[in-house]
C-alpha positions as CSV (number, residue, x, y, z in Angstrom):
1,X,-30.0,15.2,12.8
2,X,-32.8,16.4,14.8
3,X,-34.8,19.3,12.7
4,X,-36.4,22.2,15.1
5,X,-39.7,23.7,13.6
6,X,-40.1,27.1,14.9
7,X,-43.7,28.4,13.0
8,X,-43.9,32.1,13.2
9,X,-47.8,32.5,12.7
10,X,-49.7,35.2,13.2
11,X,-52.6,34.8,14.9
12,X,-54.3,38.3,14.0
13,X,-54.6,40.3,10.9
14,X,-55.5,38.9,7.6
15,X,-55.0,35.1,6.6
16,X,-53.1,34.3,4.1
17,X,-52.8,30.7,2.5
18,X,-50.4,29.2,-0.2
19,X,-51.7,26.5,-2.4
20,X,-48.9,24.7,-4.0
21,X,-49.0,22.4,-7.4
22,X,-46.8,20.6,-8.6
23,X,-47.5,18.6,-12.1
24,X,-45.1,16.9,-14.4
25,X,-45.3,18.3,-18.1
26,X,-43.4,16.9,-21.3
27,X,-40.5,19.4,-20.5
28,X,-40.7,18.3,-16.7
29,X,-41.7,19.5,-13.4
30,X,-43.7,22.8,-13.0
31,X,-44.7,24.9,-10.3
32,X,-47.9,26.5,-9.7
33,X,-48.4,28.9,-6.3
34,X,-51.9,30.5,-5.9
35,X,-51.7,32.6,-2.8
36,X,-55.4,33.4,-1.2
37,X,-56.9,35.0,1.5
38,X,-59.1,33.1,4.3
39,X,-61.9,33.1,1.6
40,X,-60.1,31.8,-0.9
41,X,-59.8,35.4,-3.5
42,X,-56.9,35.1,-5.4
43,X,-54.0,37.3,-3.8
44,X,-51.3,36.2,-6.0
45,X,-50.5,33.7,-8.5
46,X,-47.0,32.6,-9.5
47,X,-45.6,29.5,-12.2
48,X,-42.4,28.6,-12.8
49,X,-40.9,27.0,-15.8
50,X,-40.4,23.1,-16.5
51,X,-37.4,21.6,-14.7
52,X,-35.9,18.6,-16.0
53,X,-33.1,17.2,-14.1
54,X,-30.3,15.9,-15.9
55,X,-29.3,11.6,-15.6
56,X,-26.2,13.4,-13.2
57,X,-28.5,15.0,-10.9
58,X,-31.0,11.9,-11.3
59,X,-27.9,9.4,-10.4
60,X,-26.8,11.9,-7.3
61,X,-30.1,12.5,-6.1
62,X,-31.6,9.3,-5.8
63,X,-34.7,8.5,-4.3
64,X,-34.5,12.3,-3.1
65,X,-34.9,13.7,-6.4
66,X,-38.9,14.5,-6.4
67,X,-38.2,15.8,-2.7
68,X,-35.7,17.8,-4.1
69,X,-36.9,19.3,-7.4
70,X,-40.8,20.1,-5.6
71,X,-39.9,20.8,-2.4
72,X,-36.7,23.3,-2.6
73,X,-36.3,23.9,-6.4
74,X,-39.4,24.5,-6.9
75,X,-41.3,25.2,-3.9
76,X,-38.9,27.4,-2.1
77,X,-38.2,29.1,-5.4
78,X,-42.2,30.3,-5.6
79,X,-42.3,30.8,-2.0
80,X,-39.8,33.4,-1.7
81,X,-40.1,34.8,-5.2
82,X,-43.7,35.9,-4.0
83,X,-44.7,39.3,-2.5
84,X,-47.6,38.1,-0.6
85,X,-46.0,35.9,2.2
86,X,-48.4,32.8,2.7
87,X,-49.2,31.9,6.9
88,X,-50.2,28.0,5.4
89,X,-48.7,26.2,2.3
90,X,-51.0,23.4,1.2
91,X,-49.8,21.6,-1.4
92,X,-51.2,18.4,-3.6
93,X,-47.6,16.9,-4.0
94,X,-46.7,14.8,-1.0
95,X,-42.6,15.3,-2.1
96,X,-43.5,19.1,-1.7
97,X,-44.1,18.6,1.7
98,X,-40.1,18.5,2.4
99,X,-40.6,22.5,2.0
100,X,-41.2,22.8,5.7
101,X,-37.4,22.2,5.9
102,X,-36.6,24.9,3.6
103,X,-39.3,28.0,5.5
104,X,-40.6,29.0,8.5
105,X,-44.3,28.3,7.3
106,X,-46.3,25.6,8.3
107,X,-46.7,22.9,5.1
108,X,-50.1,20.6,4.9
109,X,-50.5,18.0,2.1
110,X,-54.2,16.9,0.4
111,X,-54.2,13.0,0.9
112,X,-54.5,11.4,-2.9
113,X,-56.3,8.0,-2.8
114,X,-53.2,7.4,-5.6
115,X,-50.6,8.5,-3.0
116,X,-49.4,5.2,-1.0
117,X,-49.4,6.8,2.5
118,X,-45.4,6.8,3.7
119,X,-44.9,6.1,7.3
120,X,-43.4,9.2,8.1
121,X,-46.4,11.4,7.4
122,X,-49.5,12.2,9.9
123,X,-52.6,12.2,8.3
124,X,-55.5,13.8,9.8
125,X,-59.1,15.1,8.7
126,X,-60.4,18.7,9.2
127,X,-63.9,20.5,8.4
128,X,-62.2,22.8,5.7
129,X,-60.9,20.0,3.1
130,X,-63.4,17.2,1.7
131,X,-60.1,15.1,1.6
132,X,-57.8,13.8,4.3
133,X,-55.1,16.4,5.2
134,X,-51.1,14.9,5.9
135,X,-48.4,16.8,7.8
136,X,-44.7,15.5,7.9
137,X,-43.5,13.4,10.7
138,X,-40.7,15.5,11.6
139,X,-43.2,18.5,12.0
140,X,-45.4,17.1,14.2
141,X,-45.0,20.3,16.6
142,X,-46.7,22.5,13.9
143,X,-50.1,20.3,14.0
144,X,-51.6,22.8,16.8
145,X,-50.2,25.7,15.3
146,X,-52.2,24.8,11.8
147,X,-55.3,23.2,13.2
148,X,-55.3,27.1,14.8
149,X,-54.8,28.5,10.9
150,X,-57.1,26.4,9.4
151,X,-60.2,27.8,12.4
152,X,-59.7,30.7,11.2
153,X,-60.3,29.8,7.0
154,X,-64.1,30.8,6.4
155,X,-66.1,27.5,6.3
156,X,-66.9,28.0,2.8
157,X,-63.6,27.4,1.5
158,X,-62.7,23.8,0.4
159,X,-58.7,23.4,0.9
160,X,-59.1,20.9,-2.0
161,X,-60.7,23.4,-4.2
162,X,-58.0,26.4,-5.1
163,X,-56.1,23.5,-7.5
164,X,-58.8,23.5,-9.7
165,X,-58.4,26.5,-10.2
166,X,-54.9,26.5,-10.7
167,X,-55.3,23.9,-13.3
168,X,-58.0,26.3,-15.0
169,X,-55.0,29.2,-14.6
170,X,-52.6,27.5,-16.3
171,X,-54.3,26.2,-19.3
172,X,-56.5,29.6,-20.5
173,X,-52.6,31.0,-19.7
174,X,-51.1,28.4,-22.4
175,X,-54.3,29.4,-24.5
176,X,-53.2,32.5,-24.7
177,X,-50.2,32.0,-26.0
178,X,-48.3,32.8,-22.5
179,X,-44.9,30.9,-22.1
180,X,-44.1,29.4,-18.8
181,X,-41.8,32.2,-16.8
182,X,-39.7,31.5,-14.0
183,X,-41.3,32.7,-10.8
C-alpha cells in the first residue's frame, strides 16, 4: 500500500504548533494536547481520559496496539476535538507518530535516548529542539514542508520544552481535584 502525504501548510498568518503527550497512568494511556503559537503561549490545552485496552483488543492488535491507541485513539481524538487547528504536531511518543496517517498535518517526534531508534524513522537535528527530531519514513515528503514550519518558530522556543509544561498542567489539574475528561 503506498501512503500519499499531501501537507496543507500555510506559509502565512499566525503559526500554530501541537505538542502531543502521551503517558501511561495506572488506569492506562492518556492524552495530553497543548496547542501554542510560534512563541510558544498557550492557545489551547486538551486531555483525554485513561484508555485501557481490553486482552481482545491487545490479542487483535498486536504489536500495533501502542500505534493504535496513541496515534488514532488518542491522537486523532485530541486533534480533531480541538478548536485551534495545529500547522505542526510534535509529539514525545514515537507510536504517536502513526498520526500522520490519520491528518493532513505534518507529525515530528523528540528523539528519547530511551527510545531504540526503529529503521523506519528519519531522525534529524534542528536549531529549535535541544534534542534530535524523527519524522516517519513513509512521510519523508513532509521533511521540507516542516523544516519550513519550524523557520518560522521564534528561536526562543525549545520544541522540547512545552511537555514540561504539560506535565506541570496535568498534575496542579489532578491537585485540584479535576477528573480526567474526554477531549
Amino acid at each position: 500500500m503506498t501512503i500519499q502525504a499531501t501537507t496543507s501548510t500555510r506559509t502565512t498568518g499566525p503559526l500554530t504548533l501541537g505538542f502531543l503527550s502521551v503517558t501511561q497512568e495506572p488506569g492506562g494511556w492518556a492524552g495530553h494536547l497543548l496547542v501554542t503559537n510560534g512563541w510558544g503561549r498557550p492557545i489551547e490545552f486538551r486531555l483525554t481520559s485513561p484508555v485501557q485496552p481490553n486482552r481482545v483488543q491487545s490479542a487483535l492488535y498486536g504489536p500495533t496496539l501502542l500505534e493504535y491507541l496513541h496515534a488514532e485513539v488518542i491522537g486523532k481524538t485530541l486533534v480533531d476535538k480541538t478548536g485551534a487547528k495545529p500547522d505542526l504536531i510534535v509529539t514525545d511518543s514515537l507510536p504517536a507518530l502513526t498520526l500522520r496517517t490519520r491528518v493532513e498535518i505534518p507529525v515530528i517526534a523528540i528523539a528519547s535516548s530511551a527510545n531504540t531508534l526503529p529503521a523506519d524513522v528519519i531522525s534529524f537535528a534542528h536549531p529549535r529542539s535541544s534534542a534530535g527530531l524523527l519524522l516517519s519514513n513513509r512521510f519523508a515528503s513532509d521533511r521540507n514542508a516542516i523544516l519550513s514550519l519550524l523557520e518560522r518558530i521564534d528561536p526562543a522556543v525549545d520544541l522540547t520544552e512545552p511537555f514540561a509544561r504539560i506535565r506541570d498542567a496535568v498534575t496542579e489539574h489532578r491537585k485540584l481535584g479535576g477528573s480526567n475528561r474526554a477531549a
